[in-house]
C-alpha angles and dihedrals in degrees: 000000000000135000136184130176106270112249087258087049114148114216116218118218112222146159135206117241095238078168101070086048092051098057096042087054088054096051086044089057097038092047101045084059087061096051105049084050093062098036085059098043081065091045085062097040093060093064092030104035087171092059089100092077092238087288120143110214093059104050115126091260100058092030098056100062092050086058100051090041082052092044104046114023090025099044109021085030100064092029088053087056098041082060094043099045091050102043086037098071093037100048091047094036086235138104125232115302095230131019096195096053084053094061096041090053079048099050089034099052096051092044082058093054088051095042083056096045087057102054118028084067098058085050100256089146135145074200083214095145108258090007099060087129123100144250104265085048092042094055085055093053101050087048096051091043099046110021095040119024092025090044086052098042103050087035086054078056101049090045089041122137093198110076111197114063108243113230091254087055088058097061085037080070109045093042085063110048094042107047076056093054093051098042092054103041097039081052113056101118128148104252128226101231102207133143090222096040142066104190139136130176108218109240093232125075145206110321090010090052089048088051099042093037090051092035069056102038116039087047085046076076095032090056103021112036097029117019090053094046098048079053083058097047103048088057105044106026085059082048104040087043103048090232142110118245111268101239139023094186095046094047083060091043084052099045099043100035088043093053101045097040098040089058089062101048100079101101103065084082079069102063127145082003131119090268109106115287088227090051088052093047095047086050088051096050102050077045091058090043088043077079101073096049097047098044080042083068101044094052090050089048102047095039076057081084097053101141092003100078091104081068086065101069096055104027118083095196094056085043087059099039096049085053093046084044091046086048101055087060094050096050092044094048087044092049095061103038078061090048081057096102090222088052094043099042079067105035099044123107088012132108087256086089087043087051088046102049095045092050091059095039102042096034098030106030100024095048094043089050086052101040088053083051092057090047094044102043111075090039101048080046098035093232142114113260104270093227135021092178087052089050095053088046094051088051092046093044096046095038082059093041095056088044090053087048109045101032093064085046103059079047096055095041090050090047089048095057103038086052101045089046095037111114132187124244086258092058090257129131113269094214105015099178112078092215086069089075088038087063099037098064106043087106086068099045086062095048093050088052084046081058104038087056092051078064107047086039085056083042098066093035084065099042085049091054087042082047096060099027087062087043094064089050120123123271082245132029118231107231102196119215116230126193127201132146130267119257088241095052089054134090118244131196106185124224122288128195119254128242118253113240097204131107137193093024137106121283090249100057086053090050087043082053091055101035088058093061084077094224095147095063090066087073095057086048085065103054109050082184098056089041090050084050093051088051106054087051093059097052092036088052093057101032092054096047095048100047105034096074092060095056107045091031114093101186082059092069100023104206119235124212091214097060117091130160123284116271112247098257089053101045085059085042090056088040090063089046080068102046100049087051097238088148080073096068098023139059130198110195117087112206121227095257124120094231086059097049094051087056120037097021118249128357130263123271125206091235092054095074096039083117099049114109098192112020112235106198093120126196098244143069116200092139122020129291109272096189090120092031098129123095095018101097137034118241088261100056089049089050099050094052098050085057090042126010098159093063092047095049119023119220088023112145091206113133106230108245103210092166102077097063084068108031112096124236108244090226084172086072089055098082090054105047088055086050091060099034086057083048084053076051095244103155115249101152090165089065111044124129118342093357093070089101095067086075087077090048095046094048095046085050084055100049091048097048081047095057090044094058083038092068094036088064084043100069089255091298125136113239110270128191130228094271090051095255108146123220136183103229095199087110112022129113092254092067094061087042092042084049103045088052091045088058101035107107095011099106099071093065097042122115108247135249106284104275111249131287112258084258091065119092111261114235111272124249093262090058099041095083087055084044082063097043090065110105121236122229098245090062087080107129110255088259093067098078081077087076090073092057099053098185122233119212125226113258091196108107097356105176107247 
């Protein structure tokens, strides 16, 4: 194919918007700051839980979401536009379509961070892993992702010079609808419309809300943390290299293997959990093939240097992207050898996971986003890098720093899950108490903040180069004027098929030779409409035909008599379950091991979650599993340890949570949670129209009836605090949260509903198999009887 400007050919003046890149690389480094402040302030948490101050808005469970929002939507995410605003211009010969919309993705965008910074530490959280924010916050994300920077992106397309679609254009793309795609459809929720409450319950429920938030979340790292970055990659490492990508077939076979096999791999973050065995397996499997495409990538991004590797040694930039690079494989050889069901029966929970994401996105994302920085700097400020020497400290420092962080963490991981399985020669539990591994592994604790730091330490180093490097730039920037002709003003000659060069074999091995040309690809490079189109198919397909089943299929979520929906007062106490994080710390989903049973009591069954909006079953164990917690512990014992966990258990790294002893339960909410909770069609019969308000009332009747038995395992004493203050709890936040983990695990022991009278209509053949799935009472594990004897703790000489 060729093409030339015709003779008549009109050129077009234009110049790029360096402004608009300028400001995204600030806010990346700004907000990457932020976020591996507060990334360190949990390290040091873990070791030191008191090291809140006993100050609410800072525990582990409100803190931690802050931090991977920071990390991920405040640092990548700036980072991801600044390369996208900047390889965009210069690969369609265009600048932006629309400065305006520029600025308001920028404004917007960092309105959103703060937003976020304001409200996931007081606790305003949907606590879905990557989309804790809430709907207020989730609506303004999906207009600044999709009406400014998407409308200016695809527009910057239309209105392109260039006419075939670079590679980095392509994962640009698809970064962009389908991030969309996964956004919308993770956060459809009914909202509680109150002037005094943020507040939405998700649509989806129990095993439908763990497929739809992991079909979300684990492509929340496929097209936002690596799509967008090998972008990235396959437009600065050939620049700052000097160097033409290796390979032009193997970057097709990477984006469009990567896009349509990532979609399906979610659901390897569900196994050995209520969620479908043929789901988990499926999710295993495109795992297991996720290997060959991203490896695919690395391969095509390192062999870029060929005859350049003697850069490395000198170039900071190249020295930043091969580890990124490095990085990457090791991260997406790493992800699906814990999709393997042996591997994963033993790594999750544990800080192995922990050890695994940070690698990618301290080593692969961090170090990309770096790397671009150093490339970008001297020629957005028109300057020269302050400091070469600043810039190879900052590599060295941080490359420790990721190694100290991520070593003590496999170790841990490894330790976490040889402990928790380990049993003696009698089938007993080796270490049957979950604080033994708690203890086991504080060394390490202290090593990965060693490392953190290293980081942090390499982090500054770098904002402090950038610093002087844009205070050396001129007193006015030079804006250079390109020509080039419009598309429309250019001749054009379209694709042809080549000629196979083989002879003496079948016809199709002549039509395979000339299909792998990939000639035919040049013709989608060309229509950005048609390749957008192509995209979306390819997620849509895979993610449909993973998900629909779930959801129309009854025997995927058996349905179980006993359970029935959360009282009021214990829907506001789970929702402050929610609120206070503690699905950061706690799962509650036992696996069907018999380590875990022993343990924790029977597994988990799919019908036992149909009223959780949203499911609670978490990813990762700092604390034990409390999916049978109820039952197991008198009031007293639940309230004591939320003022002192330490003293109850000793070696415990809970943070002690004083504050709900005082803080007063907002009963006036109750009504309208269970309103939204009947439009989500959660049956409350007793509350509809004009009864809702009963649910105050009830719930005021149950926490009363809960302090009371409070004071008679206390010896008839009020509750009083550390200090001696005394407090009623009848209407204090504990009670909702005392009264939600009494209940959590119960149904599944309870006697059901009376059957039917003989008028009523029989199940019909189709429900009678569920009907037999339903366990019966007297399958409780012989541990279970100890719910019934619910153990008070002595007050006497309690240690302050």
């Amino acid at each position: 194919m060729s093409e030339s400007a015709a003779p008549t050919a009109r050129l077009e003046r234009f110049s790029y918007d360096d402004a608009i890149v300028r400001m995204f690389v600030t806010a990346t480094l700004i907000w990457g700051l932020v976020g591996f402040l507060a990334g360190m302030i949990l390290a040091m948490q873990l070791p030191f839980p008191s090291l809140n101050g006993g100050i609410e808005w800072i525990t582990f469970g409100r803190l931690r979401p802050l931090h991977t929002n920071a990390v991920i939507f405040a640092f990548a995410g700036n980072g991801i536009f600044a390369a996208i605003y900047y390889s965009t211009q210069r690969l369609c010969k265009a600048r932006m379509w629309n400065d305006t919309l520029s600025r308001l993705h920028f404004w917007g965008w960092q309105a959103i961070i703060v937003s976020a910074a304001l409200t996931l530490p007081f606790g305003i959280t949907q606590s879905k892993e990557y989309a804790e924010l809430e709907w207020p916050i989730d609506i303004a994300i999906a207009l600044v992702w999709a009406g400014f920077f998407g409308v200016n992106f695809f527009m910057t397309l239309v209105t392109r010079r260039e006419r075939h679609m670079y590679v980095a254009l392509w994962f640009y793309i698809a970064t962009i609808v389908t991030v969309a795609v996964l956004h919308i459809f993770n956060n459809l929720w009914v909202p509680i419309l109150s002037p005094s409450l943020i507040k939405s319950y998700p649509i989806y429920a129990g095993v439908q809300d763990a497929m739809m938030q992991w079909w979300y979340g684990h492509n929340a790292v496929a097209f936002f943390l690596t799509t967008p970055f090998l972008g990235l990659m396959y437009y600065f490492l050939p620049k700052a290299a000097d160097r033409p990508v290796f390979s032009y077939r193997l970057s097709i076979l990477h984006f469009w293997s990567l896009v349509f096999i990532y979609i399906w791999a979610g659901p390897h973050h569900l196994h050995y959990t209520a969620v479908p065995e043929w789901a988990q397996t499926l999710g295993m499997v495109f795992s297991l093939m996720l290997w060959m495409p991203s490896w695919g990538g690395m391969i095509n991004g390192l062999l870029t240097l060929r005859g350049a590797w003697h850069k490395v040694t000198t170039d900071p930039v190249l020295k930043f992207f091969v580890v990124g690079i490095t990085f990457y494989g090791m991260s997406t050889f790493e992800g699906p050898l814990l999709s393997i069901k042996a591997v994963n029966a033993l790594s999750h929970y544990t800080d192995w996971t922990i050890a695994h994401v940070h690698a990618g996105a301290l080593g692969w994302n961090g170090f990309m986003t770096f790397g671009m920085i150093y490339w970008l700097a001297p020629r957005l400020f028109q300057t020269k890098l302050f400091s070469t020497k600043l810039a190879e400290a900052h590599f060295w420092t941080s490359t420790i720093g990721i190694l100290v962080y991520v070593c003590p963490l496999y170790v841990a991981g490894i330790m976490q899950g040889l402990m928790w399985g380990t049993m003696t020669p009698t089938g007993q539990l080796a270490y049957p108490d979950f604080v033994e591994t708690t203890k086991a592994i504080i060394p390490m604790y202290y090593l990965r903040a060693i490392g953190g730091s290293l980081y942090i330490v390499g982090a500054v180093i770098g904002c402090y180069n950038f610093y002087r490097t844009w205070k050396s730039r001129p007193a006015v920037y030079d804006v250079p004027v390109y020509e080039a002709p419009a598309l429309r003003d250019v001749a054009f000659t379209p694709e042809r098929p080549p000629q196979s060069e083989l002879d003496q074999v079948l016809g199709f091995a002549r039509w395979l030779d000339v299909f792998s040309s990939f000639w035919w690809h040049r013709v989608w490079e060309r229509r950005p409409i048609k390749f957008t189109v192509m995209t979306v198919l390819a997620v849509a397909v895979a993610s449909l035909l993973e998900l629909i089943p779930t959801f129309v299929i009854r025997s995927n979520v058996p349905t179980i008599a006993s359970v029935t929906p959360y009282t009021p007062l214990e829907l506001a106490g789970r929702d402050l379950f929610v609120s206070e994080g503690c699905y950061n710390c706690h799962s509650q989903m036992i696996r069907p091991t018999v380590a875990e049973t022993k343990r924790y009591g029977d597994y988990s069954k799919p019908g036992e979650s149909v009223y959780d909006h949203p499911f609670q079953w978490g990813s990762r164990r700092i604390g034990p599993d409390l999916a049978r917690e109820g039952g197991k512990q008198s009031h007293q014992w639940h309230v004591m340890h939320f003022r002192n966990p330490a003293y109850l258990n000793q070696g415990s790294i809970m943070p002690a949570y004083p504050w709900l002893m005082r803080k007063e339960l907002d009963f006036e909410s109750i009504p309208l949670r269970v309103g939204a909770m009947q439009t989500l069609g959660v049956p409350y019969p007793q509350y509809e129209g004009n009864d809702r308000n009963k649910a105050k009332a009830d719930a005021e009747a149950q926490a009363a009836q809960i302090a009371k038995e409070f004071v008679e395992q206390n010896d008839l004493q009020p509750y009083r605090d550390l200090k001696g203050r005394e407090y009623d709890l009848k209407d204090k936040q504990v009670i909702a949260l005392v009264a939600y983990l009494q209940r959590v695990g119960t149904d599944l022991f309870k006697t059901p509903e009376p059957t039917p009278s003989e008028g009523d209509v029989p199940p019909s053949e189709d429900e009678a198999p569920n009907l037999a799935q339903e366990p019966d009472p007297s399958d409780a594990p012989a541990a279970e009887p100890a719910r019934t004897a619910a153990r008070a703790i002595p007050t006497a000489g309690e240690r302050q």
